[in-house]
C-alpha positions in Angstrom: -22.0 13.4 59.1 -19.3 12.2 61.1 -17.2 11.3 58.1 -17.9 14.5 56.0 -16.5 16.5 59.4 -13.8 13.8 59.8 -12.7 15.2 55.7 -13.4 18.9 56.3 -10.7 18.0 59.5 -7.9 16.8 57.7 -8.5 19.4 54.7 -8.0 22.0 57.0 -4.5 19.9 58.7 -3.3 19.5 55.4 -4.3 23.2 53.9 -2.2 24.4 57.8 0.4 22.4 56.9 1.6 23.7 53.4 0.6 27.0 53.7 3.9 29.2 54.1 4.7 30.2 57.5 6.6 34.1 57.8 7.8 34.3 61.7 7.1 37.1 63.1 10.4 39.5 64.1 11.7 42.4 66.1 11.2 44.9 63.2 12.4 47.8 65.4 13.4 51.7 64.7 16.4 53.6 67.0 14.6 56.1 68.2 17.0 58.8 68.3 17.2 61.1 72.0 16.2 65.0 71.4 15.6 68.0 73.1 11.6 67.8 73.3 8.7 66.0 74.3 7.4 63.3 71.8 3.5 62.8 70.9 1.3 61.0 68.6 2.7 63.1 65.7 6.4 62.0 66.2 5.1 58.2 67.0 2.9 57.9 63.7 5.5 57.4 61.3 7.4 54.9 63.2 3.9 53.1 63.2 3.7 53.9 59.8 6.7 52.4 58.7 5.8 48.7 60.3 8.0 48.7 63.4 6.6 46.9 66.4 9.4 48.1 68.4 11.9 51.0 69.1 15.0 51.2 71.1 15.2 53.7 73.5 18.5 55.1 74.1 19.5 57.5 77.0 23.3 58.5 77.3 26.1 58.4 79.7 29.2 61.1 78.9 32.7 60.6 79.1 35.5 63.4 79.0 38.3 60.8 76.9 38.9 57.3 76.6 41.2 57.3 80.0 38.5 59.4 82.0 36.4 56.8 84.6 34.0 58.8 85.2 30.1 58.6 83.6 28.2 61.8 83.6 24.2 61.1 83.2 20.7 62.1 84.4 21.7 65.8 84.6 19.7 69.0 83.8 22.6 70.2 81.2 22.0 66.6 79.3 19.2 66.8 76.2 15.5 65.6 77.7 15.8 62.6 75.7 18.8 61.8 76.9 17.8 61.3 80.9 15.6 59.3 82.6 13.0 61.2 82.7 12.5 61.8 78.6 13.2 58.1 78.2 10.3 57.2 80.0 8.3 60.0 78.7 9.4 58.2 74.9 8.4 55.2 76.1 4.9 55.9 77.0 3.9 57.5 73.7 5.7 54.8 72.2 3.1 52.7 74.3 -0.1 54.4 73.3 0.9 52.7 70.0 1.6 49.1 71.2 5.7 49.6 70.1 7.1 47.2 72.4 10.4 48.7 74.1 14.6 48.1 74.0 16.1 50.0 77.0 19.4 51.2 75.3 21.6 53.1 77.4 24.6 54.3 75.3 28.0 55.9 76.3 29.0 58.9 74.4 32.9 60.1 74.4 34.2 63.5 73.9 34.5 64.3 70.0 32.9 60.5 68.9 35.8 58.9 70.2 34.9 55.2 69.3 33.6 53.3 73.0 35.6 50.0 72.0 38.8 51.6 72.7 37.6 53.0 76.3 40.8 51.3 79.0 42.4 52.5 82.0 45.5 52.7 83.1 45.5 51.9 86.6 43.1 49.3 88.8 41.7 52.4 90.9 40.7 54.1 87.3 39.5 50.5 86.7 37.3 50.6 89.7 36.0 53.9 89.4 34.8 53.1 85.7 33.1 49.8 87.0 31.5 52.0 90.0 30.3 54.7 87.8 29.1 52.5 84.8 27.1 50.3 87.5 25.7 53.7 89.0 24.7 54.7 84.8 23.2 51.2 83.9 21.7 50.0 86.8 19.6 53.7 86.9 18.3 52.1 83.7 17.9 48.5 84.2 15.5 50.3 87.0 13.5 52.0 84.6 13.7 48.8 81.7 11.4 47.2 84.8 9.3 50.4 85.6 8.0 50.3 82.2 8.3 46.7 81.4 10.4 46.7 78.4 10.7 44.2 76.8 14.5 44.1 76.4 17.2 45.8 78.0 20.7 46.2 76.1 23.6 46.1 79.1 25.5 48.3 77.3 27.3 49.2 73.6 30.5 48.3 71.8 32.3 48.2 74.9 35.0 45.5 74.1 38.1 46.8 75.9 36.2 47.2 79.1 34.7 43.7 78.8 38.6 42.4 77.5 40.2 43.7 80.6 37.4 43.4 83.4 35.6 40.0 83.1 34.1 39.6 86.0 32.9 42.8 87.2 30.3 42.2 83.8 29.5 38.9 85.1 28.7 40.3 88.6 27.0 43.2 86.8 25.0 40.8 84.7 23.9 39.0 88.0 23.0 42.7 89.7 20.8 43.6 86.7 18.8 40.5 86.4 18.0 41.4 90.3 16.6 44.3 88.9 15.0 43.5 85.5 12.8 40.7 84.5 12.8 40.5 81.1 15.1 40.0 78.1 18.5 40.7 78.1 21.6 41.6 75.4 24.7 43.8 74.5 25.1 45.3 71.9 28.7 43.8 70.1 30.5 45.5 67.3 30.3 43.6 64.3 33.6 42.2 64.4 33.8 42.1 68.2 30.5 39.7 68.9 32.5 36.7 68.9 35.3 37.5 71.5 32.3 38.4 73.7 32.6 36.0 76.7 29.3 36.9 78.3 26.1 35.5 75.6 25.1 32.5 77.9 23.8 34.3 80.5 21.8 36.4 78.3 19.0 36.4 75.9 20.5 37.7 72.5 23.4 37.9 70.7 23.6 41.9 69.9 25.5 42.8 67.0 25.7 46.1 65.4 26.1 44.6 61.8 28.0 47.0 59.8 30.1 44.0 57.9 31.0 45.1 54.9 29.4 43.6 51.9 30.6 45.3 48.9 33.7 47.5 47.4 31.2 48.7 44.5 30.1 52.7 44.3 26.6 51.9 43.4 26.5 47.7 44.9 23.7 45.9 43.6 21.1 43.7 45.6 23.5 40.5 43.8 26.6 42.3 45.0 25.5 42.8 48.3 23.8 39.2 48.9 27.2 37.6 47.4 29.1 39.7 50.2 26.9 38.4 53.2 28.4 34.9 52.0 31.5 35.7 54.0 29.4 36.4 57.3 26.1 34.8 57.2 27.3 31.6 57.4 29.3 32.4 60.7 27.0 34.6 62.7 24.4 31.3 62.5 27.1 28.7 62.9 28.2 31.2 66.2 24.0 31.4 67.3 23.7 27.5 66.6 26.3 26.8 68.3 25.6 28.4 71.3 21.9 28.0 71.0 20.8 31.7 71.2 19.1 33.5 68.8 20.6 36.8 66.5 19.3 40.1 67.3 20.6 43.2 65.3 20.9 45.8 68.0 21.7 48.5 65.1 22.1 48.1 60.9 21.4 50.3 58.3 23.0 52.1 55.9 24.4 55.8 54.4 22.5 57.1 51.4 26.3 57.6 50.2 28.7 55.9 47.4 30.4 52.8 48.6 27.7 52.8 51.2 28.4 49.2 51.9 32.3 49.1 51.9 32.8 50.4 55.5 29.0 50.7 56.7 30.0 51.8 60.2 32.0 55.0 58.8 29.8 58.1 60.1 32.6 61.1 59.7 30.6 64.0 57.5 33.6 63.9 55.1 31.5 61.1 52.9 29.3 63.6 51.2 28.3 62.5 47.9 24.5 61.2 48.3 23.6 57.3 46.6 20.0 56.8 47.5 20.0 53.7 45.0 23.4 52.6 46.9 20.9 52.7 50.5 18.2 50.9 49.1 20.2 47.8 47.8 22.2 47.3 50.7 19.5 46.9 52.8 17.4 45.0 50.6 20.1 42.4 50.4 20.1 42.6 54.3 16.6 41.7 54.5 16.6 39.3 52.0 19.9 37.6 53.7 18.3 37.6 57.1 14.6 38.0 57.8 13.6 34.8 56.9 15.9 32.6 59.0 14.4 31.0 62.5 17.8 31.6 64.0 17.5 35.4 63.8 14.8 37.6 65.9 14.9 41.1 63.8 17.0 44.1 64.2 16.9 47.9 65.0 17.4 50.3 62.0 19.7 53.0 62.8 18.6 55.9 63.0 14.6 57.4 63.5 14.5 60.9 64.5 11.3 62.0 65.8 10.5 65.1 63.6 10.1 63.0 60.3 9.7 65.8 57.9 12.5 67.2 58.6 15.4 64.8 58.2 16.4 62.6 55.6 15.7 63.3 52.1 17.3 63.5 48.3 19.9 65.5 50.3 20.9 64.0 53.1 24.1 61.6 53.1 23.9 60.0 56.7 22.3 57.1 57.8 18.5 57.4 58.7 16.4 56.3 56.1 13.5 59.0 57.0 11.9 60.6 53.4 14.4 58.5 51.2 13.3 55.6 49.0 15.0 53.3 51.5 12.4 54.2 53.9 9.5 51.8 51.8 12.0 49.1 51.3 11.9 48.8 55.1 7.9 49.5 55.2 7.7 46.3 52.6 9.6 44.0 54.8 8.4 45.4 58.8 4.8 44.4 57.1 6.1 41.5 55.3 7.3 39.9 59.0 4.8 41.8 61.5 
């Protein structure tokens, strides 16, 4: 008896031991801010899609890229936008065991791009550092209130970080008084390794719009040839620093030349490639997903009336009601 259960032992070692092994990842949705309330109706297709997680993403205002000053929280802001709609996103989001990314962004006036945000003067300096701490720290607060999971200390901010070091080290420190759990930023993708902060956090946030292909219509082989330039790098960079990748944003337009300059959101690209969508991300997931070194990502963008965005129409960038949308499905289930 002893022998037969010895046998029955080491079949079931040996069967462990070759059977293929799919990590688990972040297979997460950004869950774009609105006017209204969210319930079941707006969480079921982000459950249906296979995320397990959703970045939540209240904003900050800014008048122009020399202005210090941070409006945010305020009645004349979108619900979704303030603290209180956050939190009222986040437990919905909760009733469906979505697991959480605190993601407060900056917006400035006419889409001004936040990398490029510098003063002129040290008291402008100060008086950005003062009202940014005021903006993030509000949600850092609420990260811990609700227990996220992560919290992203802020967005494509590389000109503030450039010029002002040590007040992010200091506000690094203040936050992790505040919040418990799991820390990143959200880099640019051609800014994350100039970022002189990723040892004192969790992930290495990149928004990975690289480009991978000058093609119209790219194909899964010419986009998977293109991450050859970067793939290599991002997990020499994580290696080397011994911290895992985490997309904080990626995704695609449903445009032509959708993969040639992914971050380009101007409404002047009208002419719709649903094919172009779906192979550019397919060659993302097949590039990425499977590695150790990289945790998941956050598909930009989910809006939370899912019949009514997206479509055979629709040129922008969420992949709601387009074919993309089961590409992502295949894969969210694939790595649950």
């Amino acid at each position: 008896m002893r022998n037969i259960f010895y046998l029955l032992f080491c079949a079931f070692l040996f069967s462990c031991s070759v059977a293929p092994y799919k990590s688990s990842k972040i297979n997460g949705v950004s869950f774009v801010a609105s006017r209204d309330v969210v319930d079941t109706t707006h969480i079921n297709p982000v459950v249906n899609v296979g995320a397990n997680y959703a970045a939540i993403m209240p904003f900050g205002f800014i008048r122009n890229l020399e202005n210090p000053t941070i409006t945010h929280n305020t009645n004349r802001q979108w619900y979704g936008e303030t603290r209180a709609g956050a939190k009222q996103y986040i437990e919905e989001l909760r009733k469906a065991n979505i697991k959480i990314m605190v993601k407060p962004q900056l917006w400035i006036t006419h889409g001004f791009f936040t990398g490029f945000l510098e003063m002129k003067t040290e008291t402008e300096w100060e008086q950005l550092e003062n009202s940014y701490s005021d903006f993030i720290l509000e949600y850092a607060e609420l990260a811990e209130e609700v227990n996220a999971e992560i919290f992203c200390i802020g967005t494509e901010l590389e000109n503030f970080i450039k010029h002002r070091p040590e007040y992010w080290n200091e506000l690094i420190v203040e936050i992790k008084n505040i919040y418990n759990g799991k820390l990143t930023y959200a880099a640019n993708w051609d800014e994350y390794k100039r970022t002189p902060f990723w040892d004192q956090l969790d992930y290495i946030g990149i928004d990975a719009y690289f480009p991978v292909s000058d093609k119209q219509t790219p194909t899964v082989e010419d986009c998977l040839k293109g991450w050859e330039k970067h793939k290599p790098v991002i997990q020499q960079f994580s290696e080397q620093l011994n911290i895992p990748i985490l997309f904080t944003e990626y995704g695609y337009r449903s445009v032509d030349f959708s993969g040639k300059e992914p971050w380009v959101s101007d409404h002047t690209m009208r002419d719709v490639n649903l094919e172009a969508q779906v192979n550019t991300t397919q060659a993302l997931f097949e590039t990425f997903w499977k590695e150790d070194w990289f945790v998941g990502g956050f598909v930009w963008k989910w809006f939370h009336k899912h019949d009514k965005v997206g479509g055979a129409e629709n040129p922008m960038f969420t992949p709601q009601n387009n074919p993309v949308e089961k590409v992502i499905q295949s894969y969210y289930t694939k790595y649950k």
